[in-house]
MMTF fields as JSON, N, C-alpha, C and O atoms, coordinates in Angstrom:
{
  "mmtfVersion": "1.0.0",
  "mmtfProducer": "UNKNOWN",
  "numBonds": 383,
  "numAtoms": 384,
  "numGroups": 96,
  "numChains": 1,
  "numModels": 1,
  "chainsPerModel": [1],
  "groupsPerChain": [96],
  "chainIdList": ["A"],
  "bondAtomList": [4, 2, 8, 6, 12, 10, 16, 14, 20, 18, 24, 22, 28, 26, 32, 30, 36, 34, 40, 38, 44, 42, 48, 46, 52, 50, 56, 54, 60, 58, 64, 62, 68, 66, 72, 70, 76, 74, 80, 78, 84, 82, 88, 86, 92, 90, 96, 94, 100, 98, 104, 102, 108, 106, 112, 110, 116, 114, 120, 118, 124, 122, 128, 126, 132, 130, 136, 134, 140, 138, 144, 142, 148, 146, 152, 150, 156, 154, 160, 158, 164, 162, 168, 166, 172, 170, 176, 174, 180, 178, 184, 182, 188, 186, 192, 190, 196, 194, 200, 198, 204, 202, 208, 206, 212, 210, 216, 214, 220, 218, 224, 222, 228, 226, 232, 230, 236, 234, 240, 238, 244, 242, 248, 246, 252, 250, 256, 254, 260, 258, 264, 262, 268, 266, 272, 270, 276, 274, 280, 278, 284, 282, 288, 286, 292, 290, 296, 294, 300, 298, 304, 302, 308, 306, 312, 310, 316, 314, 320, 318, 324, 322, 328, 326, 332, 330, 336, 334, 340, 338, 344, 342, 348, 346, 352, 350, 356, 354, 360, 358, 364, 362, 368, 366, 372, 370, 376, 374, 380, 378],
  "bondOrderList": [1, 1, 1, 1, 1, 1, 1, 1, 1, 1, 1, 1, 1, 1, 1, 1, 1, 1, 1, 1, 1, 1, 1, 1, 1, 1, 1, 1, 1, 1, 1, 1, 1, 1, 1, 1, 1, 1, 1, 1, 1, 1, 1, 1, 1, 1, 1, 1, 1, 1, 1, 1, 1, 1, 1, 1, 1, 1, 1, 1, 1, 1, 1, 1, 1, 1, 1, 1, 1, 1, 1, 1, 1, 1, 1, 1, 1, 1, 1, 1, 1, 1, 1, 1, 1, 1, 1, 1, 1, 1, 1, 1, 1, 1, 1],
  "groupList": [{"groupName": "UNK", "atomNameList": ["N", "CA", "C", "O"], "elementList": ["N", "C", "C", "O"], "formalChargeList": [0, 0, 0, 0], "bondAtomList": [1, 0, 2, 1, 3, 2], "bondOrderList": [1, 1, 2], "singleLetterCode": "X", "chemCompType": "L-PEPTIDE LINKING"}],
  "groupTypeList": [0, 0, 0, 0, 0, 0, 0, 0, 0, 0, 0, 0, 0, 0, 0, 0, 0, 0, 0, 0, 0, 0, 0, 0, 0, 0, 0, 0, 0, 0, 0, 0, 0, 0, 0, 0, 0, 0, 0, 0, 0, 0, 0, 0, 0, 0, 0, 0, 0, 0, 0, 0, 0, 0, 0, 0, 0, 0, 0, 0, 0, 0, 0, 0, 0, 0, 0, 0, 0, 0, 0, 0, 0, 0, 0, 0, 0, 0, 0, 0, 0, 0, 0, 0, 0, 0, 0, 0, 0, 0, 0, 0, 0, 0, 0, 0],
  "groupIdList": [1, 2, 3, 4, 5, 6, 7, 8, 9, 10, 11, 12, 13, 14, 15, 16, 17, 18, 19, 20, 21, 22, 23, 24, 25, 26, 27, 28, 29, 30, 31, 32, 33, 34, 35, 36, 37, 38, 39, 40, 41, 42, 43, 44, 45, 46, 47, 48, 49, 50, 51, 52, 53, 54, 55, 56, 57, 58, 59, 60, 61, 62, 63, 64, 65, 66, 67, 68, 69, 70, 71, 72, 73, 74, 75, 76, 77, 78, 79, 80, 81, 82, 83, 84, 85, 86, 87, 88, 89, 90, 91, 92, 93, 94, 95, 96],
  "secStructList": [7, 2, 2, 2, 2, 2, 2, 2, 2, 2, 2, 2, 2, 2, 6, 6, 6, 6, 7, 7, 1, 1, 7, 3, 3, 3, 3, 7, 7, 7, 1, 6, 6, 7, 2, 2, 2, 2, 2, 2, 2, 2, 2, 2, 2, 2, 2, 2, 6, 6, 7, 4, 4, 4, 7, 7, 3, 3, 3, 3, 7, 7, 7, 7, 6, 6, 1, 2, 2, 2, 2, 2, 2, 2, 2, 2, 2, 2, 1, 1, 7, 7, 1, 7, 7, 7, 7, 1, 2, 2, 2, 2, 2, 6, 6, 7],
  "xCoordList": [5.31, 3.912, 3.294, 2.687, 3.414, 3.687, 3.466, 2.384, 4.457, 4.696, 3.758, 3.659, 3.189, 1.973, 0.764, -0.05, 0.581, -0.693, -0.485, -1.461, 0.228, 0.293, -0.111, -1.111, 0.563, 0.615, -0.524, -0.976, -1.221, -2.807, -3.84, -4.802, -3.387, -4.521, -4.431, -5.427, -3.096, -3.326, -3.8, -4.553, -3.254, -4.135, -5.684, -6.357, -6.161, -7.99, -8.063, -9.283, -7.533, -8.045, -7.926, -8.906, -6.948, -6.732, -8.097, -8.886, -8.402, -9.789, -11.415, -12.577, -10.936, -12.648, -13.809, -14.941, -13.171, -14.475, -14.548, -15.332, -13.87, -13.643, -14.289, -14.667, -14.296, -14.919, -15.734, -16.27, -16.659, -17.632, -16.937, -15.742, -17.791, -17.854, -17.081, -15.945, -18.036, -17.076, -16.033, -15.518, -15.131, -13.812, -12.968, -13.471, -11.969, -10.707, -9.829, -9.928, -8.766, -7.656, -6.51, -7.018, -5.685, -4.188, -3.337, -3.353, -2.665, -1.64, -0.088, 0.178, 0.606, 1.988, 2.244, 1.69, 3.288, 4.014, 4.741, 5.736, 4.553, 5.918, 6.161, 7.024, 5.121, 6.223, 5.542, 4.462, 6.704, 6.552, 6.459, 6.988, 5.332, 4.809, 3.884, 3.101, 3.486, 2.571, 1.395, 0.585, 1.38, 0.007, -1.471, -2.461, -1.289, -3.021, -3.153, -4.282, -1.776, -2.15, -3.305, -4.35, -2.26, -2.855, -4.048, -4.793, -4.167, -5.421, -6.662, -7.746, -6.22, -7.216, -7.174, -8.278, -6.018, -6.229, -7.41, -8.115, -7.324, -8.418, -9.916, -10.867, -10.092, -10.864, -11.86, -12.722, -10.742, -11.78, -11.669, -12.183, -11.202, -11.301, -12.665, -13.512, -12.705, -14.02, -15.316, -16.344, -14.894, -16.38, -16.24, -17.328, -15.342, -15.199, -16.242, -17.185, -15.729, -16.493, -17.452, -17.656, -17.993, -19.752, -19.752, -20.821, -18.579, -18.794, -18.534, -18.003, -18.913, -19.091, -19.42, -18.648, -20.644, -21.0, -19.916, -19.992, -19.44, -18.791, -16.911, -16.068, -16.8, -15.102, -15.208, -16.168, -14.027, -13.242, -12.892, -12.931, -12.578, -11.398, -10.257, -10.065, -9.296, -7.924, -7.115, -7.176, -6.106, -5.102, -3.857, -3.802, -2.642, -0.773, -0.767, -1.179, -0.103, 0.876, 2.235, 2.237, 3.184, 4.466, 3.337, 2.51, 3.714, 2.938, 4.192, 3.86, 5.534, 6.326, 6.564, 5.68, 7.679, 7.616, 6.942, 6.768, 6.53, 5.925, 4.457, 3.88, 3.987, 2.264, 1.773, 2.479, 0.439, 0.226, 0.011, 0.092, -0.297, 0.38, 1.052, 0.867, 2.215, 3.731, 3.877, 4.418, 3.071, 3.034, 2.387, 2.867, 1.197, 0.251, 1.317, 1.616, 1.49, 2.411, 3.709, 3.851, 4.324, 6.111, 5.286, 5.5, 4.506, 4.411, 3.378, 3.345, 2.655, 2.206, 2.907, 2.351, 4.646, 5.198, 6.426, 7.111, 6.463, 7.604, 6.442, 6.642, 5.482, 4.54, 4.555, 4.533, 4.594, 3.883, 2.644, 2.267, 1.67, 0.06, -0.254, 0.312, -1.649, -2.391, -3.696, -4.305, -4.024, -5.611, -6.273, -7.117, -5.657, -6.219, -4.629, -3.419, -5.172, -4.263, -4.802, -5.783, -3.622, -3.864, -2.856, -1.631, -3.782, -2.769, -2.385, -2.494, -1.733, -1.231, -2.342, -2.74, -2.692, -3.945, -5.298, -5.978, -5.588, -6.607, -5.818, -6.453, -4.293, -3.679, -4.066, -4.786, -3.532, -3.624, -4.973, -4.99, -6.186, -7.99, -7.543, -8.223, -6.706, -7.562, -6.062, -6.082, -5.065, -3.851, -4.224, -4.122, -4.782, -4.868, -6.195, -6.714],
  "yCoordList": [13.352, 13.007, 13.1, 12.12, 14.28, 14.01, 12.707, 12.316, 12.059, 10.859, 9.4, 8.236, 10.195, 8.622, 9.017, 8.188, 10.504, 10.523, 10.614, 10.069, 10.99, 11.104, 9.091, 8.772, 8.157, 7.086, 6.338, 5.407, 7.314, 6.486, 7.145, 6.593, 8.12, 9.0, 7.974, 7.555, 7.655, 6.711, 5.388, 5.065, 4.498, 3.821, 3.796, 2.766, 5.063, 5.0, 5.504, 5.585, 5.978, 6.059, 4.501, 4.291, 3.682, 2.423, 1.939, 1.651, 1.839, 0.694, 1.638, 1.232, 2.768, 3.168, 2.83, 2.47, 3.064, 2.422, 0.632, 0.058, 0.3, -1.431, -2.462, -3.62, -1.613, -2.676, -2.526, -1.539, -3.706, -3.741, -3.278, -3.076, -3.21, -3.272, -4.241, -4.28, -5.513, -6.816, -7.062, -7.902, -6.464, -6.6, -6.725, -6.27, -7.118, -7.02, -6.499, -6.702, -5.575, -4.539, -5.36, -5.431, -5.743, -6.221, -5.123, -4.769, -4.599, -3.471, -3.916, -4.319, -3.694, -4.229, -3.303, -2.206, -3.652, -2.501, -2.281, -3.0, -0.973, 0.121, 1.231, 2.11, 0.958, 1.795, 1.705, 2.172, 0.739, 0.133, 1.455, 2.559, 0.76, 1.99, 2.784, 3.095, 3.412, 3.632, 3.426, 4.217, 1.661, 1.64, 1.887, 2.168, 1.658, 2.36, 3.87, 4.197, 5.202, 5.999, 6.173, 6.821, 4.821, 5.191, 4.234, 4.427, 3.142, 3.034, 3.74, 3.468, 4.913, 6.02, 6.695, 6.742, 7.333, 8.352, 7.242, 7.796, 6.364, 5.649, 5.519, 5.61, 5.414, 5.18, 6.55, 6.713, 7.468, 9.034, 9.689, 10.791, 9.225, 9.668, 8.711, 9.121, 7.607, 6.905, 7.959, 8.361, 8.117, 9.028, 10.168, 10.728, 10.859, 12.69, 12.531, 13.239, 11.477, 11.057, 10.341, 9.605, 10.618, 10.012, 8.423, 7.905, 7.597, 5.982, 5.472, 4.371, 6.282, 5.563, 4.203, 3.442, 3.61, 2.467, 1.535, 0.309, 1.843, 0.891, 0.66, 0.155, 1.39, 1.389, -0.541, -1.209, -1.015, -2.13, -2.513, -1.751, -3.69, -4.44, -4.107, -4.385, -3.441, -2.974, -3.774, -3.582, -4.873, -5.111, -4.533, -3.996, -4.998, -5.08, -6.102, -6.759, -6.384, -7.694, -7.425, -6.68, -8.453, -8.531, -9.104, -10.008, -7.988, -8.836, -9.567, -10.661, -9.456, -10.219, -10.008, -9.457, -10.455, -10.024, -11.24, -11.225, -12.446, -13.352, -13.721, -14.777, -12.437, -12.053, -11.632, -11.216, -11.79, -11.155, -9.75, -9.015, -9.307, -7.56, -7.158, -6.348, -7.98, -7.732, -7.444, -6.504, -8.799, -9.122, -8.438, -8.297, -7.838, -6.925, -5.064, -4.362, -4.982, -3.433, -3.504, -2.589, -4.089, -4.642, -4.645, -3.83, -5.678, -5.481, -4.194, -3.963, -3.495, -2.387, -1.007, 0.063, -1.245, -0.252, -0.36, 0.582, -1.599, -2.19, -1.617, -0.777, -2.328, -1.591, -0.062, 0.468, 0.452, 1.911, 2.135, 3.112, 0.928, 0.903, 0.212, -0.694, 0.988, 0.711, 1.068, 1.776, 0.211, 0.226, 1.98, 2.624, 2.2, 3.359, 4.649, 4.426, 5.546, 6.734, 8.174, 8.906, 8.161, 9.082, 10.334, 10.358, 11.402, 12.995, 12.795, 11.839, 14.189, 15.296, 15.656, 15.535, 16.171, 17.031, 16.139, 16.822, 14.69, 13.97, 14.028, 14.052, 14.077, 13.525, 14.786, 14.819, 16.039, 16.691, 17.441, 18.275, 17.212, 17.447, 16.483, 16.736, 15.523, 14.696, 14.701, 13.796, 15.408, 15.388, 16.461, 16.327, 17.897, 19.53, 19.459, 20.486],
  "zCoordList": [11.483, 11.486, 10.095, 9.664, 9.316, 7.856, 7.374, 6.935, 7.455, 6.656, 7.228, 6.839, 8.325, 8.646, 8.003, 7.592, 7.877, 7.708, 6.363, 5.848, 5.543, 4.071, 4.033, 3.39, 4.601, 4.271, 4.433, 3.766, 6.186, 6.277, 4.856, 4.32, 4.625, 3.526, 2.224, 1.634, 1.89, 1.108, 0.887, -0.032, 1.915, 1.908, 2.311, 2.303, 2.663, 2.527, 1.408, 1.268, 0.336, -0.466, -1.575, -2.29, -1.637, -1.707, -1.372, -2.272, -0.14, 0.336, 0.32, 0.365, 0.249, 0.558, -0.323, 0.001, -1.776, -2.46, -2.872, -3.628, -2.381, -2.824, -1.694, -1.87, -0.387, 0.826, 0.966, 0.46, 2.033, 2.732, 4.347, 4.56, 5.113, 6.84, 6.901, 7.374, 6.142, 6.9, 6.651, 7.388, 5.465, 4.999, 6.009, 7.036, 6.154, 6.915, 5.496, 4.286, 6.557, 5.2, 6.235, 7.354, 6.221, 6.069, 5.661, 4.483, 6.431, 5.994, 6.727, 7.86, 5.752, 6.043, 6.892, 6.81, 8.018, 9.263, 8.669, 8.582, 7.852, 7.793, 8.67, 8.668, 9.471, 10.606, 11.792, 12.155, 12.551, 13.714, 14.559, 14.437, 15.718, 16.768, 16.223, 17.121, 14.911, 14.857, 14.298, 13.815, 14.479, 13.531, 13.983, 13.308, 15.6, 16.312, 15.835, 15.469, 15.772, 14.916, 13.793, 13.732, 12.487, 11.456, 11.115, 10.155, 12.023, 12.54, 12.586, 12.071, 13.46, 14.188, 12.875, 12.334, 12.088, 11.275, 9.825, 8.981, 9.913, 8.54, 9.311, 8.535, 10.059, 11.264, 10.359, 9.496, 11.566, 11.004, 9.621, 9.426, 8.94, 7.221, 6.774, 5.981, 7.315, 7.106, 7.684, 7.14, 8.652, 9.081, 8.886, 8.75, 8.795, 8.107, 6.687, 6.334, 6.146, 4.906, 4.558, 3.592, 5.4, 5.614, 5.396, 5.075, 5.556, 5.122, 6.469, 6.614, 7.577, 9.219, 9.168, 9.75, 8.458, 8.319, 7.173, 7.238, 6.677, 6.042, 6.272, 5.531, 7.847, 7.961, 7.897, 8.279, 7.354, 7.548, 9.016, 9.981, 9.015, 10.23, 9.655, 8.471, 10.431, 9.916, 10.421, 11.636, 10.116, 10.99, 10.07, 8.964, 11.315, 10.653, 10.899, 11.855, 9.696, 9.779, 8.233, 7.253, 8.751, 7.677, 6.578, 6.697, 5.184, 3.924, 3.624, 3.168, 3.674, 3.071, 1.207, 0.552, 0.631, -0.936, -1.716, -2.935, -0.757, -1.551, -1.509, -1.766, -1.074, -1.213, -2.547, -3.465, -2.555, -3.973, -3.893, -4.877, -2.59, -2.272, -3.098, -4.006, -2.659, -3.433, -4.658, -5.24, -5.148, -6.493, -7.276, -8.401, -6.983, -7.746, -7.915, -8.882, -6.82, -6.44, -7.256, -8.067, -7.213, -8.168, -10.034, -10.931, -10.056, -11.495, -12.083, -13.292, -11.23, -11.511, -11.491, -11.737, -11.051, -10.531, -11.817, -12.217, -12.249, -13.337, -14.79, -15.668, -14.568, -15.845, -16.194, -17.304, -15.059, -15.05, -15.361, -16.007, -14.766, -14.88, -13.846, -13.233, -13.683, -11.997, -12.2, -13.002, -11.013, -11.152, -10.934, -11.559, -10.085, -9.461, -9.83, -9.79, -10.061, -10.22, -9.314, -9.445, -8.337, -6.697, -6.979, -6.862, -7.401, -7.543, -6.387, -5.619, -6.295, -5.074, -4.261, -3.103, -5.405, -5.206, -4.271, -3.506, -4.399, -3.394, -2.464, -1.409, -2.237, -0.818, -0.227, 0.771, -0.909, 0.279, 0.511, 1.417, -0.269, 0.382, 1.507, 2.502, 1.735, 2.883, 3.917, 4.751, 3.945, 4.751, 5.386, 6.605, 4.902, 5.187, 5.917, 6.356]
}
């Protein structure tokens, strides 16, 4: 269980300050069966954190390697530069 919520924590921290309400977030299935989980777990990190009004439309779907998902994550990971830089230390205020 670990490893969903470490994965939903990250991606809200990924979308929380970049969306609106009306956004839709697209999240690739990495792990089949539990995405109403991590669903639920971004759900309530939105409202633990006072942005009730601004959770997203969350779906899954395959991003595939020929998305610009892909494309943005591979050359930011080959660079060793990124938009956003996520300690330990934010994962686990919001895993604990």
């Amino acid at each position: 269980m670990l490893m969903i919520k470490t994965f939903s924590v990250l991606v809200y921290i990924l979308i929380k300050d970049r969306l609106k309400s009306t956004d839709d977030v697209y999240i690739d299935r990495e792990y089949e069966g539990y995405n109403k989980l991590i669903k639920q777990i971004i759900i309530d990190l939105y409202e633990d954190n006072g942005n009730a009004a601004e959770k997203p439309s969350l779906h899954f779907a395959n991003i595939g390697k020929k998305s610009r998902a892909h494309f943005l994550a591979i050359n930011a990971y080959r660079k060793k530069k990124a938009d956003l830089k996520v300690t330990s230390g934010d994962v686990l205020k919001l895993v604990l």
